[in-house]
Every structure is written in structure tokens, then in C-alpha cells.
C-alpha positions in Angstrom: 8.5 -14.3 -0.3 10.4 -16.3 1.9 8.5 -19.7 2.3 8.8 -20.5 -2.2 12.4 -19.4 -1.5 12.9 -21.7 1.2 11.5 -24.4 -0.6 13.4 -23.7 -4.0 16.5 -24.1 -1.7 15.3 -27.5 -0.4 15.1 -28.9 -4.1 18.9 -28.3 -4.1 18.2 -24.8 -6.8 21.2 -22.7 -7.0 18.8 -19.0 -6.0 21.5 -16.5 -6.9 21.6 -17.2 -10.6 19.5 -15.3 -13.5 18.1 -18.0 -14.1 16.6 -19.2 -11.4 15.4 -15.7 -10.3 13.5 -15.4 -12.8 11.8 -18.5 -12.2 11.2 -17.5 -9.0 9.8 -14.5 -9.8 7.5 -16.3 -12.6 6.5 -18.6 -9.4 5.5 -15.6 -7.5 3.5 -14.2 -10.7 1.3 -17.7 -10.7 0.5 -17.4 -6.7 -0.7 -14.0 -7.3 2.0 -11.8 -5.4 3.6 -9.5 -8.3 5.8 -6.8 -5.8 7.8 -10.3 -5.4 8.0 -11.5 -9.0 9.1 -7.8 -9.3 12.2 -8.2 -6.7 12.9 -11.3 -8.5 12.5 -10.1 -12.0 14.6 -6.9 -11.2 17.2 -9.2 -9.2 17.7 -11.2 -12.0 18.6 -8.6 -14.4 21.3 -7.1 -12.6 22.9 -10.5 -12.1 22.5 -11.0 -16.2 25.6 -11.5 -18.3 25.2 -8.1 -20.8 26.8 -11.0 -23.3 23.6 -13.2 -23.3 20.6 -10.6 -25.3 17.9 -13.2 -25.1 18.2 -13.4 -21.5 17.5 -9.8 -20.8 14.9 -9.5 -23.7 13.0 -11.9 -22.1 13.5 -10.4 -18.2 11.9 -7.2 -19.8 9.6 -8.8 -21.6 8.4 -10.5 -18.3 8.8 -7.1 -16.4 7.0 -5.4 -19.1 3.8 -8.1 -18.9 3.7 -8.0 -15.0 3.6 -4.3 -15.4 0.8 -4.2 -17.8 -1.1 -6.9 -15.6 -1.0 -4.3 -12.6 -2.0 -1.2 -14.9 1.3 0.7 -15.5 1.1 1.4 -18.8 3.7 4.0 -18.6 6.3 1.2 -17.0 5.3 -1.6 -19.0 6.3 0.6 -22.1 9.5 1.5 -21.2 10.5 -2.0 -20.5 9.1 -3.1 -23.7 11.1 -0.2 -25.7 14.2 -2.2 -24.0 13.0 -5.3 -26.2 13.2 -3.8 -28.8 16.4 -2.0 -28.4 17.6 -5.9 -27.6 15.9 -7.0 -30.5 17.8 -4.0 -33.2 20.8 -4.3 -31.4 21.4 -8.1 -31.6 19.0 -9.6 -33.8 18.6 -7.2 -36.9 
């Protein structure tokens, strides 16, 4: 987890906004190692303004895919029923 962290640093990335850890965690999705695109993922929500929708649609949305990659249908779900709360709440 350390060394893409280490190197996102190095490019001068601020690592503690939403933003950029959900990058990271979509960097950790393409190397193969999904329990730290999940740390990320999850990190970045809880650092995500409530008054920004589209940012946390699309954190679930990515939690909800890298659940249904791994086979946790029942996870993957739940996070997707947060879309579309997002989506009926904001957006309709």
C-alpha cells in the first residue's frame, strides 16, 4: 500500500483529500490489490463534503463495482441502493 503512496507523495499529490483517495484507491484496483482500493475508497468517503452528491455517488458506485468484482453480491447491493438514494435525493 505504501510504495503507490509514497510515490503519489513524490509527484507533490495532496493524499488526504477525497479526491485523491479515491484515485488512489482506483490505482490500487488496476495493480490488482482491492482490500487497498477498499481502505482508500472507504477513506475517501468519510473525508467527503455531504454538500458535494456526485462525489459520494460515485465513491459508492466504485465501492459497489469493486465489491461485485470480488463476489459480494450482498455488499455491492447495499452500496449501490446508496446511489440511488443519492440519485432521488439530489437529482430527481
Amino acid at each position: 500500500r505504501y510504495e503507490i503512496l509514497s510515490s503519489y507523495k513524490n509527484l507533490g499529490y495532496e493524499t488526504n483529500s477525497f479526491s485523491s483517495l479515491h484515485t488512489l484507491g482506483s490505482l490500487y484496483i488496476k495493480i490488482g490489490n482491492p482490500d487497498s482500493a477498499l481502505y482508500y475508497f472507504k477513506e475517501s468517503l468519510e473525508r467527503t463534503d455531504p454538500e458535494h452528491p456526485h462525489f459520494i455517488y460515485n465513491l459508492h458506485s466504485s465501492i459497489a463495482q469493486l465489491y461485485m468484482s470480488l463476489k459480494q453480491y450482498d455488499s455491492s447491493i447495499a452500496h449501490m441502493k446508496i446511489c440511488i438514494d443519492v440519485l432521488n435525493r439530489y437529482y430527481m
